[in-house]
N, C-alpha and C positions, 0 to 999 in steps of 0.2 A: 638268441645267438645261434649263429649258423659258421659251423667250420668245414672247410675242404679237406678230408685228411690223407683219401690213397685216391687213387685212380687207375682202372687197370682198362686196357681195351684189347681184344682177344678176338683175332681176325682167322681163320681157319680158311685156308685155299687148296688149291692142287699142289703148290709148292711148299707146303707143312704151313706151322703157324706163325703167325707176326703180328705185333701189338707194340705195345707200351706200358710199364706201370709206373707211375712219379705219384711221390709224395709230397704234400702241403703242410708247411708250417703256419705258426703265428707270426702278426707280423707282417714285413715286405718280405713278397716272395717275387723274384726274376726268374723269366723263362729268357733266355736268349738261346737262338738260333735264326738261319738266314731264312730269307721269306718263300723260299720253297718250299721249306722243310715242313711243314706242316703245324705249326704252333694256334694257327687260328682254329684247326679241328680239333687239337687238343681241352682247347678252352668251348670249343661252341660242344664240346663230347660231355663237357661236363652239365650244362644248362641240357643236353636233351636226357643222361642221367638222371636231370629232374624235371623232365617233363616238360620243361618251360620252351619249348622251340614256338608254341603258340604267341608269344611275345611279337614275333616276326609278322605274324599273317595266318589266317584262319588256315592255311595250305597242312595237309597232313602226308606230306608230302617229307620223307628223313632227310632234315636240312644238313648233312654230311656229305664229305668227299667222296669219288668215287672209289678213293683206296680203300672204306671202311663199307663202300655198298657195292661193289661190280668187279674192280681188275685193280691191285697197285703195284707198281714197278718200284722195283730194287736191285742191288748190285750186286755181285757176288763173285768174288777175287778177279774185279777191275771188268765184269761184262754187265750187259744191261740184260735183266728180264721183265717179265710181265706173270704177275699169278692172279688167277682167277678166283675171286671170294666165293668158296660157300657157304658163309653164314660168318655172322658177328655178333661183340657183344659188349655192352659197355659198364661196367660194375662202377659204384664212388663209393667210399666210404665214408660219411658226413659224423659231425660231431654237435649236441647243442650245448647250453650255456648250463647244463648239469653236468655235465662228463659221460653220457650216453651216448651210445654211438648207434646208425643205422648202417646198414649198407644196401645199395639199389642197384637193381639190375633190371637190364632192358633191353633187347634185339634191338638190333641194328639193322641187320641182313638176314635171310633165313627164312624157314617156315614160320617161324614161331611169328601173332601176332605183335606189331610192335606196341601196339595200346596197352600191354599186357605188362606190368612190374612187376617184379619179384623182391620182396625184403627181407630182408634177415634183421632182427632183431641184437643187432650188435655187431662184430668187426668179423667179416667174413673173409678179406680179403689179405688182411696179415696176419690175422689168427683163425683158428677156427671155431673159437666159440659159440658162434653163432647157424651154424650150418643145419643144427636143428629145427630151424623156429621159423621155417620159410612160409613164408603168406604171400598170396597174391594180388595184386588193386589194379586198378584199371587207371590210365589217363588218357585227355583228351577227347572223353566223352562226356557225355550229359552226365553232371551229378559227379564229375572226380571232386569239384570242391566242398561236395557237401555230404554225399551218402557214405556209409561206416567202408565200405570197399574204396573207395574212390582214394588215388592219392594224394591228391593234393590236401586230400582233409587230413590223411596220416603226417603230411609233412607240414603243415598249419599246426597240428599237437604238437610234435615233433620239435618245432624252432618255440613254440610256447605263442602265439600269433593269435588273439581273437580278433580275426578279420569282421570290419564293419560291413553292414549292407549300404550299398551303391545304388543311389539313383540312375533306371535307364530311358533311356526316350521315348520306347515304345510299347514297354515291358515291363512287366511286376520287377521289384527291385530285387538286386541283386548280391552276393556276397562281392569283395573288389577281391576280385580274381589276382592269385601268383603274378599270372602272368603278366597285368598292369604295375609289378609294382617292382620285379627285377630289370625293368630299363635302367633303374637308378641303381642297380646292382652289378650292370652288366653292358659293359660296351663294346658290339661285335666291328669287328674292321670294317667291313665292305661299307654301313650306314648308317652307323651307328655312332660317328663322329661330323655329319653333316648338320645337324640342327643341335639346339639347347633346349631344354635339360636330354632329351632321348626321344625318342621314337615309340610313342605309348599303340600299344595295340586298340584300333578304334571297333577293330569288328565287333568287341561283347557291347556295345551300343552303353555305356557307361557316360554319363552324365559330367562336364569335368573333371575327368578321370586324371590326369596333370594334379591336379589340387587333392583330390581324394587321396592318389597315392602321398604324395607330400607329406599332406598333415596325416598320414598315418604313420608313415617312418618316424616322422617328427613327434609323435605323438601327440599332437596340437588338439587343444580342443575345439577347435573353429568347426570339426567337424558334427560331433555332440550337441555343439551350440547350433549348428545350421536345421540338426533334427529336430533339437526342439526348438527350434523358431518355429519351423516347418510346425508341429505338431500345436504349439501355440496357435498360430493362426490359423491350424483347420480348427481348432478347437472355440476359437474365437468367430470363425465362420458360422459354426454350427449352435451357435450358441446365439448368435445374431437371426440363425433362421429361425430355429427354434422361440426365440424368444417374439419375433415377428408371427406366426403359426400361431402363439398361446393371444399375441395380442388381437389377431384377428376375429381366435374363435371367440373370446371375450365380447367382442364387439358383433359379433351374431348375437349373441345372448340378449344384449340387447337389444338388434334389430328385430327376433321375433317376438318381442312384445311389446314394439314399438316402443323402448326403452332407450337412454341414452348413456355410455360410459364414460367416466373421467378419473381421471388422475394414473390410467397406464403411462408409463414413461414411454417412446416412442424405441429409444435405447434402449440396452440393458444396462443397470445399473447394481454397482456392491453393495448399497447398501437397501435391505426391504426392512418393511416397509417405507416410502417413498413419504416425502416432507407431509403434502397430500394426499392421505390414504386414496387409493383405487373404489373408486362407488359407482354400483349401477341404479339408474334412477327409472321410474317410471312417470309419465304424466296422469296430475288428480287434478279436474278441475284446472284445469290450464296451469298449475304448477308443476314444476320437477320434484317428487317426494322420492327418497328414499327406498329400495327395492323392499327392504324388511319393514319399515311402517305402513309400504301401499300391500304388502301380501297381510298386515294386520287387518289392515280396514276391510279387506275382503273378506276374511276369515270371520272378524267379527259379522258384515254384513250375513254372512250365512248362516252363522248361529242362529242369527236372529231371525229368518226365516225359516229356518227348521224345527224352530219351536213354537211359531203358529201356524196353526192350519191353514189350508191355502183357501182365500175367501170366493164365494161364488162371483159370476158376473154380478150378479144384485147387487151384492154387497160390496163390490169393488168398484161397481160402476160413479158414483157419486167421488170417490179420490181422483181417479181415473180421467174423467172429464174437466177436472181444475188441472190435474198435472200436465193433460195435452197438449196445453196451448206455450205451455211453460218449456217443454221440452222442444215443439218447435220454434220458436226463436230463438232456446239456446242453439239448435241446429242451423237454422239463417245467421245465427252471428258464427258459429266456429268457419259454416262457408265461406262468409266473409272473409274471416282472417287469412280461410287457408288460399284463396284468392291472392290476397296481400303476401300470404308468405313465399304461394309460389311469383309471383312479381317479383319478390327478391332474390330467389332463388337465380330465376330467367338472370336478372341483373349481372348477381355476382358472378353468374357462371362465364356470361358475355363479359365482364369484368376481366376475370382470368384468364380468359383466351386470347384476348385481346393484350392484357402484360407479357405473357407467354408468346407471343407473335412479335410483339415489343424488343424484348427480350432474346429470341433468336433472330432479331434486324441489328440490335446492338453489339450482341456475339459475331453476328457477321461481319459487322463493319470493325471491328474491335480486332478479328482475323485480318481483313484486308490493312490494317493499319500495321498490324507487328507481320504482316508477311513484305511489306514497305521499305520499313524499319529493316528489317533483315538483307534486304538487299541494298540500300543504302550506304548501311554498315560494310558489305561486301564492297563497295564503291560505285555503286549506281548513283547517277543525276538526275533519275527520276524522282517527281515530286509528287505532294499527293496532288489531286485532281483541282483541287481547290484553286491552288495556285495557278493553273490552267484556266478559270473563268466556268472549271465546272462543279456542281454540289459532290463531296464525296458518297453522300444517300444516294441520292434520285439519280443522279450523274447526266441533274438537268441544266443545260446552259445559263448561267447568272447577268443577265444583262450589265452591263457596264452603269445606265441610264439610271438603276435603282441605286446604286452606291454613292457614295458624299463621295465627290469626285475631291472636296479642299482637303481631305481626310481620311482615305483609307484604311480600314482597320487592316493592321497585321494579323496573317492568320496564324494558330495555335502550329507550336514545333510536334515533329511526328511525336516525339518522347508525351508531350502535355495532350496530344489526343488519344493514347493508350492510357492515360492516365484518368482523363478525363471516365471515357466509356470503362472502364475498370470499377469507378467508382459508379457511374451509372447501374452496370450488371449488380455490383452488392445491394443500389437502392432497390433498384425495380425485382431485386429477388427477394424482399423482405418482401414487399408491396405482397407480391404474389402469393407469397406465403401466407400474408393474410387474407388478402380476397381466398386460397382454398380450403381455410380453415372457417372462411366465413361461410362458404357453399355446404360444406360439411354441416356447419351446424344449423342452417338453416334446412337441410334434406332431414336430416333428422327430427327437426319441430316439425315437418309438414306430414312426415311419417307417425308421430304420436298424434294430432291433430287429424289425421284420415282415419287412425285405429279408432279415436272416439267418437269422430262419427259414423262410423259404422255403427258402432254400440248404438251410438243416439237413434239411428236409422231404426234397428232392428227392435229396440224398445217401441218406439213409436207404433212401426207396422204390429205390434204383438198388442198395445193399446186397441189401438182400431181393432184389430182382429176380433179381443174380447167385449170391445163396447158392441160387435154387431151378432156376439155369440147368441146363445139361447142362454134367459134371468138364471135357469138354474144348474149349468154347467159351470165346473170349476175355470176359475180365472188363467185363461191361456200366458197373458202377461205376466201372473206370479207365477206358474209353473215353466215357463220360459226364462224368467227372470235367476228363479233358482238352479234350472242347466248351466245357464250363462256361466254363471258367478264359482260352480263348480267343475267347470270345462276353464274357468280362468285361473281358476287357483291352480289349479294342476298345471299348467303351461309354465305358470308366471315361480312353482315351486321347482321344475324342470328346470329352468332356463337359470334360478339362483343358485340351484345345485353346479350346473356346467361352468356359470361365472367362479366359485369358490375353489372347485378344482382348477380353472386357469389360474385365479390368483394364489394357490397353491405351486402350481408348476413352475409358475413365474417367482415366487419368492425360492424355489429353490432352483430355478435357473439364474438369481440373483447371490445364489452363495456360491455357483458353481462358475460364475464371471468374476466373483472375488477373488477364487482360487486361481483363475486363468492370467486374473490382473496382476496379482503375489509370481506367478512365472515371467509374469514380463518382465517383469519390474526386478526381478534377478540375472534377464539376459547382459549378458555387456551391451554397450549402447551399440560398439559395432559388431564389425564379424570376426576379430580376434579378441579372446581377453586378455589380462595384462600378463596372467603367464605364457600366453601363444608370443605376444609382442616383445618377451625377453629374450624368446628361442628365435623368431625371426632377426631381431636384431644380434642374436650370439651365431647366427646363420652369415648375416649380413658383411660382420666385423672380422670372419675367419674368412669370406669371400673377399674382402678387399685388400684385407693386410696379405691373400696369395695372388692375387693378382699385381700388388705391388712387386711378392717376391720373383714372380714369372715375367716382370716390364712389361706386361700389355702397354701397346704405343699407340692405338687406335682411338683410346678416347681418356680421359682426365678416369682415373679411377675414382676420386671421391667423389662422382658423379651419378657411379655407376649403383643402384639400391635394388633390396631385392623385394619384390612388389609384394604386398599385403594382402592383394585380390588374388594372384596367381602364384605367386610363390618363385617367381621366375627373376632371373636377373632384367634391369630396364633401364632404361634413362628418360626423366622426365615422362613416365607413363606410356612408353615406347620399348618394345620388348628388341632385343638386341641382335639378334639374330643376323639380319642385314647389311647393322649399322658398323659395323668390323670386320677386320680384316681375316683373312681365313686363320692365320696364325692364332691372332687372338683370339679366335670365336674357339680353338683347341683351349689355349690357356684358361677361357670362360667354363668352356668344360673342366677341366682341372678340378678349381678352384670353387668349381659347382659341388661338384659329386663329392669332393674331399671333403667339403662343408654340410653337408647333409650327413655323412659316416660321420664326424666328429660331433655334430649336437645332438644328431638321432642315438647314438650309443650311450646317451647319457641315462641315469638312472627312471625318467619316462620316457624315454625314445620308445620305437621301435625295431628302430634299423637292426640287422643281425648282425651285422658289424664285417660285414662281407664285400667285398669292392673288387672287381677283375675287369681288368681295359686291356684289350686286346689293340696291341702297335700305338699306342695313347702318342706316339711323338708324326704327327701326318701334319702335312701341310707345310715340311721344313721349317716345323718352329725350333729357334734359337737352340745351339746344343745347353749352352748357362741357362736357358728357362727348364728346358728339360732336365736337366740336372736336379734345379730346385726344386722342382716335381717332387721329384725320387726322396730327397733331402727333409720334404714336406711329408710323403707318404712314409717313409721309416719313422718320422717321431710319431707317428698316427698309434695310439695307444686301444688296449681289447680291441684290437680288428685283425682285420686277415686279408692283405692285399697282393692281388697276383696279377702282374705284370709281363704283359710277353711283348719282346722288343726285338729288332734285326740289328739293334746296334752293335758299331764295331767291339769285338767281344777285350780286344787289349783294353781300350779307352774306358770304357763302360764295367770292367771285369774291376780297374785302379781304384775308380771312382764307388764302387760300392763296396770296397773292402775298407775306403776312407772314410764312407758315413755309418759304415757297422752294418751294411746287409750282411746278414750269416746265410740266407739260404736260396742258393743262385744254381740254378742247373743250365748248363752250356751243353748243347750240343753242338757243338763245331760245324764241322763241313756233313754232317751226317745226318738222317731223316729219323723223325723223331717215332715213326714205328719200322721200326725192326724185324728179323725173324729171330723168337722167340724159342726157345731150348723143348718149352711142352706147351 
């Protein structure tokens, strides 16, 4: 809660001093006086009090009169003068929803910095209790809304306000700034009644800054839900890369030992392990075995050579010349196959390129048929080509001669050849799907199939080498044989190790997409939940029943909804602005901003309960609608609404003693700062 409570302004010239102090109740509060007199610097004295003139425009430039920064003229028993300002100053006394009070002070004119606040912790201005406890903060610099000096962070504690961080366009994000969010608290004369809802300040580069301010006033969770959607899907992003990463490097594991993996999901999935467990396979003997049975049969194989001696050439030679011939033909036959498999290989890969070429010829024509379609529907008598005598493919001329001239076929309506190639694109992308699955596994059989023959190569040449050693040097093939088999176990224990840790990674990147699924799965389906959609509609239902009571004539009010995306008044998806009359687009303001105070001050709102529309009757709307304004804005309950008007002070002075205003200050024919006693 934010209340108005003194206001004093304290202007020091050559001619003594002149100022103003008015006090704010609860409540409708009237300022009447005529439009000279200065009622619009009374109220824009109060917004630079807090700092908020950044609202307007990055400009730091004191958005005040010249009476309050250079020279103001006054009267003095029936003559006109001129006194020259040297120096000013503007004190408020504010109240929040504790019963605490601050008071703010801030040059105006003068030496004294105007960036520079001064506060008092308490009511400086009708009492003096507080004159002790002066601190100073700064605004309108880097960090007012965030560092322990800054004011606008004192006045954020102050109203009780945990401002959300705002998305910006080009920038780390941001707190939403005061100054975004008193448009809807503060309507200045001069431009502040040209557009709906207000004139949001664009220069802090805030991201839907309309909406962000909204749903905070409102309290709405749409905002909370946007972060964590937001945060969902980076979390789901990252969880897809990651999950992509562990299945990659899996699939190394396999590749360096010409090994094959199956059963990774290509997705991340909640639930591990997977129907089909995950296995890395090696090829034995032209079978696919298992990583842990083929790292057996190695293990075993080495035992067993490390428990006999390794035999001379002599002694080995007689095994050794039966095994020779046995090992090259298994070599001529795995050449064979690997022949055959790259053939197949070659095939499917031309397979896939060739669907894939397919496939972006049908996309293409698939485009040219709904970009047809679209301009048809716009009312084009263009036809497709066909009907013209030419192919819509080749867009090659159809001779007349090949056609059954007793029987012409009708060709296919635009609708049945989108449909047609629609259903094409889904076939020929399975097709595809398989021929890349087929290349895949065929690279990989050509890849285990090259690893073993290399082994086969390498045994052989170690055969030869010791059939032509010298009878009583030890057997190069068994001592070669035994390197092999312990240079392969180590790779092939390397490579089982990094697979376990990926399918480690992976089942706990599968508990940690459980967890991201359980947030989704609790967002609302849209972007308001059902308590944002009560407040929108309790938003909605106060905006049409006042626009009833103000006669908007411009458009059907039950027409008129207030949009779910934007939060803005619209018709049929069409924001209003335009589409009415200038009267009405006031009454729209009304009926806006009065609806926003009345559900934002509900017990989750966040509104302060604060509303000041300076001259709110422009545009010569109806004296009976402005009326019902007033009418409207007195039964406006915990708020604080201050109105400054030029109306005729008899008419206007009747009419608010008949709806129960109690707190009306009239200045007659007279300027609303004065020369002041001290």
């Amino acid at each position: 809660m934010l209340r108005i409570r003194h206001l004093l302004i304290h202007i020091n010239t050559d001619k003594g001093v002149f100022g103003t102090k008015q006090s704010f109740a609860d409540g409708l509060n009237i300022i009447r006086a005529e439009n000279w007199a200065g009622k619009s610097q009374l109220v824009q004295s109060i917004m630079y009090a807090l700092g908020m003139e950044g609202m307007q425009g990055p400009s730091h430039a004191v958005p005040l009169a010249h009476a309050m920064t250079d020279y103001l003229e006054f009267k003095d028993k029936g003559k006109d003068f001129t006194a020259k300002v040297i120096d000013s100053m503007v004190s408020l006394e504010i109240e929040n929803g504790k019963g605490k009070f601050l008071t703010v002070q801030r040059a105006i004119a003068g030496d004294r910095n105007k960036n520079l606040m001064t506060v008092y912790e308490g009511r400086a201005i009708t009492k003096k209790e507080a004159l002790g406890t002066a601190r100073d903060y700064f605004v309108r610099e880097g960090g007012a809304a965030v560092n322990e000096l800054g004011f606008h962070r004192r006045l954020r504690d102050f109203i009780g306000w945990d401002l959300p961080m705002a998305p910006r366009f080009n920038e780390p994000d941001c707190p939403l700034y005061m100054e975004t969010i008193f448009p809807l608290l503060y309507v200045e004369q001069k431009l502040g009644w040209g557009r709906i809802p207000g004139r949001y300040p664009t220069w802090f580069g805030i991201r839907d800054v309309a909406r962000r301010t909204v749903e905070f006033l409102l309290g709405l969770e749409a905002y909370a839900t946007a972060i964590e959607r937001a945060a969902v899907n980076e979390e789901i992003k990252r969880l897809r890369r990651e999950w992509a990463t562990a299945h990659t490097q899996a699939e190394r594991s396999g590749s360096a030992i010409a090994g094959i993996v199956r059963g990774i999901p290509v997705e991340p999935i909640a639930s591990w392990p997977p129907e089909i467990p995950p296995t890395l396979s090696v090829m034995r003997e032209s079978k696919w075995v298992p990583i842990a049975e083929y790292l057996t049969g190695l293990r075993t194989r080495f035992t067993e050579l490390q428990n006999v001696e390794v035999p001379s050439t002599a002694k080995a030679e007689p095994k050794l010349r039966a095994e020779l011939p046995k090992l090259e033909s298994d070599l001529a036959s795995r050449e064979r196959a690997i022949a055959a498999l790259y053939e197949k290989f070659e095939a499917d890969t031309a397979e896939a390129e060739s669907l894939q070429q397919r496939l972006d010829t049908i996309n293409d024509d698939l485009r040219k048929y709904k970009d047809l379609r679209k301009v048809r529907r716009m009312g084009s008598s263009d036809g497709p080509e066909v009907v013209n005598g030419h192919c819509p493919t080749c867009h090659q001329e159809l001779a007349d001669s090949l056609l059954d001239t007793g029987s012409k076929a009708v060709p296919m309506t635009l609708d049945q050849n989108v449909s047609f190639y629609e259903e094409q694109i889904q076939l020929f992308t399975a097709v595809h799907a398989n021929a890349i699955r087929s290349v895949q596994t065929a690279e990989k059989d050509l890849r285990a199939q090259r690893g073993q023959v290399v082994e086969l190569r390498e045994r052989i040449r170690d055969i030869r080498e010791t059939l032509v050693s010298a009878s009583s040097s030890p057997s190069i093939e068994a001592i070669s044989e035994r390197i092999r088999l312990q240079e392969r176990i180590g790779r092939v224990e390397t490579q089982q190790q990094m697979f376990d840790e990926n399918i480690a990674e992976l089942a706990q990147l599968a508990t940690e997409w459980l967890d991201v699924q359980e947030r989704l799965r609790k967002l609302p389906k849209g972007a308001l939940s059902a308590n944002d959609e009560a407040k929108i509609n309790m938003l909605q239902n106060s905006f049409q029943q006042q626009l009833t009571q103000y006669k908007m004539g411009s458009i059907a009010v039950a027409v008129v909804r207030i949009s779910s995306g934007s939060y803005e008044p619209e018709v049929a998806g069409v924001n209003l602005g335009a589409d009415v009359s200038a009267s009405d687009l006031i009454r729209l303001h009304w009926a806006y901003l009065l609806g926003l105070l009345e559900v934002g001050t509900r017990p989750t709102g966040n509104h302060p309960g604060l509303l000041i529309l300076d001259e709110p009757q422009q545009q010569s709307v109806e004296e009976s609608s402005f009326r019902e304004m007033l009418r409207h804005a007195q039964g406006e309950k915990n708020c604080q609404i201050i109105i400054t008007t030029s109306h005729e002070r008899k008419t206007i002075g009747t009419y608010l003693e008949k709806i129960g205003v109690k707190h009306v200050v009239e200045f007659g024919d007279d300027r609303i700062l004065q020369k002041m006693s001290s």
